[in-house]
N, C-alpha and C positions, 0 to 999 in steps of 0.2 A: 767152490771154496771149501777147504774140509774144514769139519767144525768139529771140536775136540771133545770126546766124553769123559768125565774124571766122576768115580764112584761117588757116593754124597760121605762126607768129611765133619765130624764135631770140630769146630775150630776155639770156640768157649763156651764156657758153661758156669754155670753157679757150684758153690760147696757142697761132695758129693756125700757130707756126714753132718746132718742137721737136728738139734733139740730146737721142740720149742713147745711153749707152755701153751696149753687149754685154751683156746678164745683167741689167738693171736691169729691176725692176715700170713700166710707164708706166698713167698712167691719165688717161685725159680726159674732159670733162664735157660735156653739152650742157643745156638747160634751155629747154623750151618752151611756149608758151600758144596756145589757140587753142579755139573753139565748132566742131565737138565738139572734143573733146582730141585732140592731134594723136598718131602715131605713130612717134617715132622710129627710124632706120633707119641703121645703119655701113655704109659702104664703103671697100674697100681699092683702089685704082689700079683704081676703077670696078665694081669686084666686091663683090658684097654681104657682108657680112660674117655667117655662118650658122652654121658650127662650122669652129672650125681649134684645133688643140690646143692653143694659149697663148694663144689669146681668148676673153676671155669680155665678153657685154653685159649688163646690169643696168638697165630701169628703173623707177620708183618715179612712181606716178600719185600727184599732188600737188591738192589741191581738185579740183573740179568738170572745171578746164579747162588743167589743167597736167603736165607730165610733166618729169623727169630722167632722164636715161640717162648710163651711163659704160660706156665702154669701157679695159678692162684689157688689157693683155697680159705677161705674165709665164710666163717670161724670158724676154725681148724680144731678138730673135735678129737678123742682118743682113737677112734678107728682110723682115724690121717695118720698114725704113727704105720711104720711100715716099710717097705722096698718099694722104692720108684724105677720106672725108665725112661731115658727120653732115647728115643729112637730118631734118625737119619735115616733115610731110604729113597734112592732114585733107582730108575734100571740099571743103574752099571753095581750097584753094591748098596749098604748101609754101613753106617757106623753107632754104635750106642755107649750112650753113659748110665750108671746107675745111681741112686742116691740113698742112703739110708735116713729116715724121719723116725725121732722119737719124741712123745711127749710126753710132757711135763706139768705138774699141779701146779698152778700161780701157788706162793706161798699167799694164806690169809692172814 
């Protein structure tokens, strides 16, 4: 039986231009398809995102050919402001999105 390859594909994702203030949970989503299933991957201002202590990643294989990932950070501190990636990748290609995070003083 042939079985079809298709490169991995963003199909939705979270707001690629985000303020948020000091001390706030952010969490963003990526959503990908793709033969095989693709593997989602974070980066921070280029840097992979692997263990840092108010990050966490999360994803969830969704049918045959699909994946979710979210990246959280909490509490989201000044050095979270920055350029994100979420990256898509199987063998046949990737796909990526980027995000821009800026933050912000809570007014006291």
């Amino acid at each position: 039986m042939y079985d079809l390859q298709h490169p991995a594909k963003l199909v939705s994702s979270s707001v690629w231009a985000q303020t948020f203030y000091i001390g706030d949970k952010i969490k963003v989503m990526c959503y990908a398809c793709g033969r095989p299933r693709p593997k989602i991957t974070w980066y921070n201002d280029n840097e992979e995102i692997i263990f840092k202590p108010n990050m966490r990643v999360t994803e969830w294989w969704i049918k045959k050919n699909k994946v979710k990932s979210y990246l959280e950070i909490d509490p989201a501190t000044e050095a979270n402001g920055g350029e994100y990636m979420c990256r898509a990748s199987n063998r046949n290609g990737y796909d990526q999105k980027f995000i821009s995070m800026t933050a912000l003083y809570p007014n006291v």
